[in-house]
N, C-alpha and C positions, 0 to 999 in steps of 0.2 A: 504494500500500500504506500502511496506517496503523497505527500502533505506537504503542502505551503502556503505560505503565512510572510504577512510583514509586520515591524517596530518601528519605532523609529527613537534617535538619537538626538541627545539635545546637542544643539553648535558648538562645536568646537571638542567635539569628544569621539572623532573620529579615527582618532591619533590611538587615544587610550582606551577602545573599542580591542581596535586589533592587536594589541598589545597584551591584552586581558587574554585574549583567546587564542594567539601564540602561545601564549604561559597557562593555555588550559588545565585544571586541574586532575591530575591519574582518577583521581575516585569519579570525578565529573565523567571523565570519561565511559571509565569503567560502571558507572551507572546509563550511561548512555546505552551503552552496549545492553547491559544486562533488562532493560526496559525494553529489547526491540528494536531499538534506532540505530541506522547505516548509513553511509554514503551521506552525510551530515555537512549542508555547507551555507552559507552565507554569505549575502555579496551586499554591498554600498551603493546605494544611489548617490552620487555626491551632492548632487545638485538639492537634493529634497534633505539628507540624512537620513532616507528611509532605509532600513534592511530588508533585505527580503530573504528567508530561508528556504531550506528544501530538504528535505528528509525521508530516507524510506525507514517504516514501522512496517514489526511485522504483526500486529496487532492494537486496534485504536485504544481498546480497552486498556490493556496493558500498557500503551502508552501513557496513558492517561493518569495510572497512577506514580510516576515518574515524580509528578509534581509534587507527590506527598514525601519524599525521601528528603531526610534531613542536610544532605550533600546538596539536591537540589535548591533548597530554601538558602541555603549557604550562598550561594551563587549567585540567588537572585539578589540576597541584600548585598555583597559584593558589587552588581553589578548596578542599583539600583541610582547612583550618584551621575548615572550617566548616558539616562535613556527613562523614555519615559515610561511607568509604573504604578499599577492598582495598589490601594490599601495595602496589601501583604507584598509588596514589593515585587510582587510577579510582571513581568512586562508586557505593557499592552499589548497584544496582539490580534490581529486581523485575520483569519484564515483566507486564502485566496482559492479562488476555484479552478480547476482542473482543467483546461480545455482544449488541449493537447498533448500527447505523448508517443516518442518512438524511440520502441527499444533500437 
């Protein structure tokens, strides 16, 4: 299954976006992985600051609860200084629709 989705970044924190996830964290990862998620990437709009991801899961459910892992929650308040974010620090997110794919 493949899912995508945008954020977007407040100005000037474009620097310290991909710096952050350069220096992604083993367990961040390692829960990535163990939730189902692959092929995990993220690209910049410059012009807007929007990000846009792309991820294959291999289950929405199990995806899903990804967000409750205390590694994850780590991460979002880590990240929270630099992108815009709900109450619980989680980052806003847009799902995007699907309207083409070739393997």
């Amino acid at each position: 299954m493949i899912k995508g989705f945008k954020m977007k970044l407040y100005e000037g924190m474009e620097q310290e976006y991909i710096k952050r996830h350069n220096e992604l964290w083993p367990e961040m990862i390692d829960m990535i992985h163990a939730y189902g998620g692959k092929n995990y990437s993220i690209f910049l709009d410059r012009e807007t600051n929007t990000l846009f991801g792309y991820i294959e899961i291999l289950d929405e459910e199990l995806w899903a609860q990804a967000a409750d892992t205390a590694i994850n929650r780590q991460w979002w308040d880590y990240m929270a200084d630099i992108m815009e974010t709900n109450p619980d620090n989680s980052p806003v997110t847009e799902d995007l629709q699907l309207v083409f794919h070739l393997d």
